[in-house]
Residue, then its C-alpha position, 0 to 999 in steps of 0.5 A: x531774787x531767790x533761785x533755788x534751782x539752776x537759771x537758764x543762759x538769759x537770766x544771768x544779767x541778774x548777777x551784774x549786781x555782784x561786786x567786790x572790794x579787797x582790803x588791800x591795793x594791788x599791784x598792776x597796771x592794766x585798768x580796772x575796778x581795783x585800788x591799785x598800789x601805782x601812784x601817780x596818774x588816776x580817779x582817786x586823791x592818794x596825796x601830796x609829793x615833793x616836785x623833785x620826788x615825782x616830777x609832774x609839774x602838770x599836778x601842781x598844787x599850787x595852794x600847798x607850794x605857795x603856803x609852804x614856808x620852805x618854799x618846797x613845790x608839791x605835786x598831788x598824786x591819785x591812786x589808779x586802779x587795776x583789775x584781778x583774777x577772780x578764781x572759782x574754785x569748785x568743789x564737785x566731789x561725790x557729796x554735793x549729789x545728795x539731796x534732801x531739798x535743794x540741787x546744790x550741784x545746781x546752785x554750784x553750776x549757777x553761782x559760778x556762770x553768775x560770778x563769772x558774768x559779774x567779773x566781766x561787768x567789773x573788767x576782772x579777769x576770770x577763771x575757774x577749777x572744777x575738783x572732784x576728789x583726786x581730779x580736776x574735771x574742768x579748768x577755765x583759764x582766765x578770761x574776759x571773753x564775752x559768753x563766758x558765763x554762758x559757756x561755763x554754765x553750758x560745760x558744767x551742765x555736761x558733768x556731774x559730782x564724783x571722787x572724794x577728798x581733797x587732793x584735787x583742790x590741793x593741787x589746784x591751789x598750789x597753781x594759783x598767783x598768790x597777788x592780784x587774785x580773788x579766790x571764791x571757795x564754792x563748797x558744800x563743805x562736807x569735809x573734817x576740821x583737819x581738811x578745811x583747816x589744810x585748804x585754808x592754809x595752803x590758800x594763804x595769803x591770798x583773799x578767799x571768800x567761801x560760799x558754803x552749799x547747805x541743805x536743810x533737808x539734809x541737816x534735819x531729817x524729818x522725824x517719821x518711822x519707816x524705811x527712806x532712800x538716803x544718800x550717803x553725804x560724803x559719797x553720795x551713794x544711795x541706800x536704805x535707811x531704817x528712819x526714826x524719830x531718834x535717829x532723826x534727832x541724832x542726825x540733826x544733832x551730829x551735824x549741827x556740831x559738824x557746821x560749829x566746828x568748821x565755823x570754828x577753823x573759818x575763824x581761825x583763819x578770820x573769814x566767815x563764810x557766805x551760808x546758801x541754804x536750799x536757794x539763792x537770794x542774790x540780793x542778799x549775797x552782793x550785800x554780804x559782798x559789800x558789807x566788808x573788803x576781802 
């Protein structure tokens, strides 16, 4: 299912097929869809422990024990499973007003109802921080209430882009735990190099993944002559712009080297980041979601 404009409250559910797996277990104790590093009681095999070591004589194995040649008894451990916080954190500075083909101020506001209807579906707790520039416009604090989704939907609907740089999303981030916590990154990335590498690094060591707003429009204007109402990218102002079919190939050109350098600082840090481009596939974006642990 594609949606390239904002969804109302009812078709949220659309988004419950939104999962996702850390590369490492967790540490916790409240039950959730997470490996957790606890050992123990749980649903999955872990291993094999000495009695004396983990005395639980309910989890006998009694096969290992019996054919032990030094007569040692084993227990069997599982491993239980925890939740986390999966964070939002959204980047509404100035540039994600302009448009070319796409709302990707729409699309922010949907993927974000969307992730947080998927957190509840998978017992995870779920917060968001809406940076715009200098200041955070809205924060959620983590939550599994229902209508969340459609709270946040409804309160984000109520603002718009504004500001520029980076400090808001700093600020936000030096907030964060850094375990049991899941960051989405939703951004149209307007930012130099040396700024996507500074977010990056203040986010470590925890899970990022960057959802990446682009407008097709936008990256390649259509190459006819004559006066055009554009918006500047990175404040979002208006204005008039003499168009050409040279000033088009320069624009397309700039920010096709644009995207490979920040592609490149995402490397760096060894993520890829999830492309949106004009519209939503939500099938596509819960496969990306499976395809690796975070």
């Amino acid at each position: 299912m594609s949606f390239d404009a904002p969804l109302d409250a009812a078709g949220l559910h659309l988004f419950d097929v939104l999962a996702w797996r850390l590369a490492r277990a967790l540490p916790g104790l409240r039950s959730g869809g997470h490996l957790g590093r606890m050992r123990g009681a749980g649903e999955i095999f872990a291993d094999v422990a000495p009695l004396l070591a983990h005395p639980d004589p309910r989890r006998l194995d009694l096969r290992r024990s019996i054919s032990d040649p030094f007569g040692t008894l084993s227990t069997r451990r599982f491993q239980a499973r925890t939740d986390l916080r999966l964070h939002l954190l959204l980047d509404g500075s100035a540039s994600l007003a302009a448009s070319g083909s796409a709302d990707r101020w729409g699309l922010m506001r949907l993927l974000a109802a969307g992730f947080a209807q998927a957190a509840r579906r998978g017992q995870d707790l779920c917060a968001a921080s809406l940076c715009c520039g200098a200041g955070i416009a809205h924060q959620e604090p983590p939550s599994r209430r229902p209508g969340l989704a459609q709270e946040l939907l409804a309160t984000l609907s109520g603002l718009h882009p504004q500001g520029r740089g980076i400090d808001a999303l700093l600020a936000a981030t030096a907030e964060l735990p850094t375990e049991r916590i899941l960051v989405v990154l939703v951004s149209d990335f307007e930012l130099t190099p040396a700024e996507l590498q500074q977010i990056l690094t203040a986010l470590r060591p925890r899970p990022v993944l960057p959802i990446w707003l682009r407008d097709r429009a936008l990256e390649q204007p259509a190459p006819r002559f004559g006066l055009i109402d554009a918006q500047d990218p990175e404040t979002g102002r208006r204005r008039t712009q003499l168009a050409a079919r040279r000033w088009a190939a320069r624009q397309a050109a700039a920010a096709t080297a644009a995207r490979a350098a920040l592609r490149a600082v995402f490397s760096e840090h060894g993520l890829r980041p999830v492309e949106i481009a004009d519209s939503i596939e939500v099938a596509e974006l819960a496969a990306r979601l499976d395809e690796a642990p975070l």
